[in-house]
Steps between C-alpha positions, in 0.01 A plus 500: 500500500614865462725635816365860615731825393611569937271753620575883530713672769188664592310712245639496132604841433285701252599502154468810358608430127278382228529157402638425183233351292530307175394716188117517422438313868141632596381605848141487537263483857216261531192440709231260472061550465373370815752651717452875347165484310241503763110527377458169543171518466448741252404499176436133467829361631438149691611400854903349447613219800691819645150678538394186679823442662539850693153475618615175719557611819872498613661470143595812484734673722340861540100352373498689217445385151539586153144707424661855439928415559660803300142583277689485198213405295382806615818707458616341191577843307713658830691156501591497140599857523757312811571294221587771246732695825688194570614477115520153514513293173290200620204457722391168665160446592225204538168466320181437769410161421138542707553891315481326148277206567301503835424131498856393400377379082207599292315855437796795547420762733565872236571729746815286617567480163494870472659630777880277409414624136550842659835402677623327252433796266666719744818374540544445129450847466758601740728271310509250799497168433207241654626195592113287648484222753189280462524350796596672821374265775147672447279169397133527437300420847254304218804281391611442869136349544606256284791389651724796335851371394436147632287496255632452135221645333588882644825434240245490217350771660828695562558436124157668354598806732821522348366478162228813617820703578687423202259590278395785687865636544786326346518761204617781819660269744897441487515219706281228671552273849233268485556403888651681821728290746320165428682372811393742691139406429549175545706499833357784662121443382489117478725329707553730801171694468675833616381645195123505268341248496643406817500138428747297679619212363849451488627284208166405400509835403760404207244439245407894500872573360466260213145689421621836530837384237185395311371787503788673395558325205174516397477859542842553294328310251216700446650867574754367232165412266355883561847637403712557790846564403656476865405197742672400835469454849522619813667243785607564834823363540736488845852337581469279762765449785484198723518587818784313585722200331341217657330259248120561651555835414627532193263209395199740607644781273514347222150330499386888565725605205324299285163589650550877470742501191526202320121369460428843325772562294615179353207392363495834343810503372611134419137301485502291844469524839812514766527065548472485877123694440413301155355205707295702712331693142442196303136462559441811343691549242349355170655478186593784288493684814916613564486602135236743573651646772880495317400867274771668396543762685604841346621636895569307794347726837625453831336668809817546746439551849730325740670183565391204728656321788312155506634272775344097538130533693414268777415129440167581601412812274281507197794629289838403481650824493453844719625816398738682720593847581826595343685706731789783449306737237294756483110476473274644328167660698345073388820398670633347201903455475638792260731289297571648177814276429227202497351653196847508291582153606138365390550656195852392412412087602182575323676529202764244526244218594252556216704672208326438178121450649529834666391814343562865584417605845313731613482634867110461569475558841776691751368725787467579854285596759560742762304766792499778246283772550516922458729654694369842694569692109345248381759267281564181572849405524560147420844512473551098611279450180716724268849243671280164433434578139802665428677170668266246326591694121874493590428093558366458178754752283742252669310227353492625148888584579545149506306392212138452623308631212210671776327798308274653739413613881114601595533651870219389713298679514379792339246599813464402845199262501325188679735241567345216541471341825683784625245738420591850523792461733771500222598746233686398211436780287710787336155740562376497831150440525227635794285216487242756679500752251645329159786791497799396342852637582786392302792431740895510466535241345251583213749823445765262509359249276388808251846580479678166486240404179591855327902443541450141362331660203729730451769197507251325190496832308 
């Protein structure tokens, strides 16, 4: 297994020059519908499992849930004008699956329709470019009735909504992600229930990755039919450390690594699952199935967070692994490990392990959250936002120094919004957001950001 870079002496110092990004490397933001969107009950938008999720009593840290978040589905123009400030080339957003089709397949709901016709029409006009997730965790409450991913038939169903959105937009849209952190989904929502639908059942839960692969193959298929030019995907990927040498331990990590990394990306990438999990899958995997999910793939995404420490779990737990906390670097306000280094070294073994099958990467996902709010003039000084970015960019301009062909970074996120479980109690965004009022104040690291993008274009010009 990979050995961890040693920690810090303390606090990395800041780095206060620019990293040195590879010609025509874009830096975008991103955010995702049911996290900023709010109405979700307006204009014929159906209930999502997150709707029905947040409502549950003690799932969500602060009791709040996603009904009004940041409003941008009422604030859409102010947030595009954000858009236009920021200068960034490339914005990264997700389509409302309940939005688009309230009962997950058949009649299409116009006003969703309309309302990412007018994004989408308003970031081509500002010359940014849209780059649409399908599916960002948000399923259908009608297709959950029905057993949801368990259930095969929500990949046919997955596959007429892609189809809707291809039509609808492929002839504006730069680039498509069919599904968001699949193992997330699965993991989280499935096994562990910690996440919608709050189903918990460990690694029965395995048959929900194979459908969501499904469903990404099947959705490249028919985005690809409706003219998209641009189709990849969107995984969260994390090194993993044992927690120490003994064999229990780094027996556990690996079984995780394959969980977390491998089941997601191999079958992507090379047509087959990782062979200690292909045993476990067989039952549902028919034929023809690992050539659907095999597309090629014009980008590779990875959402970069952190790095785990998985150590061997008691004989008498339900999973063979736990997750530890990995001491001797900073935190972010979630209390996740800052380690940048992490990043570079994904990138680089990335590369070396799958060569050929991999194609250019692209930096999906890479934020933090922290206590930001307005100071007593009223700016919000995120300055440990403004070192994390600037830290995670020099990782990856490292990476590209060393031959990783990685093309993009989206910062998560554009705005501070809902975050899940976690409610309102973490802030990701470069805008501040009152979540009493709507008001939106860019922060720091939005200036900084703003000017990083404009130097890099001046390096491309």
């Amino acid at each position: 297994m990979p050995v961890p870079p040693p920690p810090p002496n303390g606090r990395p110092a800041r780095a206060t020059d620019q990293p040195a990004l590879p010609p025509g490397f874009v830096l975008g933001t991103s955010t995702s519908a049911f996290q900023i969107e709010g109405a979700a009950a307006e204009d014929g938008r159906g209930p999502s499992v997150w709707d029905t999720f947040s409502r549950q009593p003690g799932r969500i840290k602060d009791g709040s849930t996603g009904e009004v978040t940041s409003d941008h589905y009422h604030r859409l123009e102010e947030d595009l004008g954000l858009l236009r400030d920021l200068g960034a080339p490339a914005y990264r957003f997700s389509l409302s699956w309940s939005r688009l089709l309230p009962q997950g397949r058949g009649t299409p709901n116009r006003k969703g329709l309309d309302f990412y016709d007018r994004l989408i029409d308003g970031l081509c006009e500002a010359g940014i470019e849209p780059m649409a997730t399908l599916f960002h965790w948000d399923l259908p409450q009608a297709l959950e009735d029905d057993a949801g991913w368990i259930n095969r038939a929500t990949v046919d169903a997955f596959a007429e909504f892609a189809a809707l959105a291809g039509e609808r937009y492929a002839d504006r849209v730069a680039h498509w992600i069919p599904i968001n952190e699949p193992n997330v989904v699965m993991l989280m929502g499935h096994s562990l229930g910690m996440h919608a639908p709050g189903r918990a059942l460990m690694f029965d839960g395995l048959p929900v990755a194979h459908h969501l692969l499904l469903g990404h193959g099947r959705a490249a298929i028919a985005l690809r039919e409706a003219g998209a030019r641009s189709v990849g995907c969107a995984n969260n990927h994390a090194p993993m450390w044992p927690a120490s040498e003994d064999a229990a331990d780094v027996g556990a990590t690996k079984l995780f690594d394959a969980i977390w990394n491998g089941l997601f990306l191999e079958p992507m990438l090379l047509g087959r699952y990782p062979v200690d999990l292909a045993p476990l899958l067989e039952e549902v995997v028919a034929p023809g199935d690992l050539a659907v999910i095999r597309q090629p793939l014009d980008f590779y995404g990875v959402n970069y967070y952190q790095p785990f420490k998985i150590g061997a779990a008691p004989e008498d737990a339900e999973m063979p692994f736990r997750m530890l906390e990995l001491l001797g670097y900073p935190v972010t306000g979630f209390g996740w490990p800052i380690v940048p280094d992490a990043l570079r070294e994904w990138l680089i073994m990335f590369r070396a392990r799958f060569r050929a099958a991999l194609p250019p990467i692209v930096v999906t996902e890479s934020g933090c959250s922290y206590a930001d709010e307005p100071g007593a003039d009223g700016t919000v000084d995120d300055q440990e936002r403004i070192d994390y970015l600037n830290a995670h960019l020099r990782a990856v301009a490292e990476a590209a120094q060393r031959g990783v062909d990685v093309r993009g970074y989206y910062a998560w996120s554009l705005l501070d919004n809902w975050e899940w479980t976690e409610g309102f109690t973490q802030r990701f965004g470069l805008v501040h957001v009152d979540f009493e009022t709507g008001e939106r104040t860019p922060k720091k690291s939005f200036g900084w950001y703003r000017d990083l993008i404009a130097a890099q274009s001046r390096s491309i010009g």
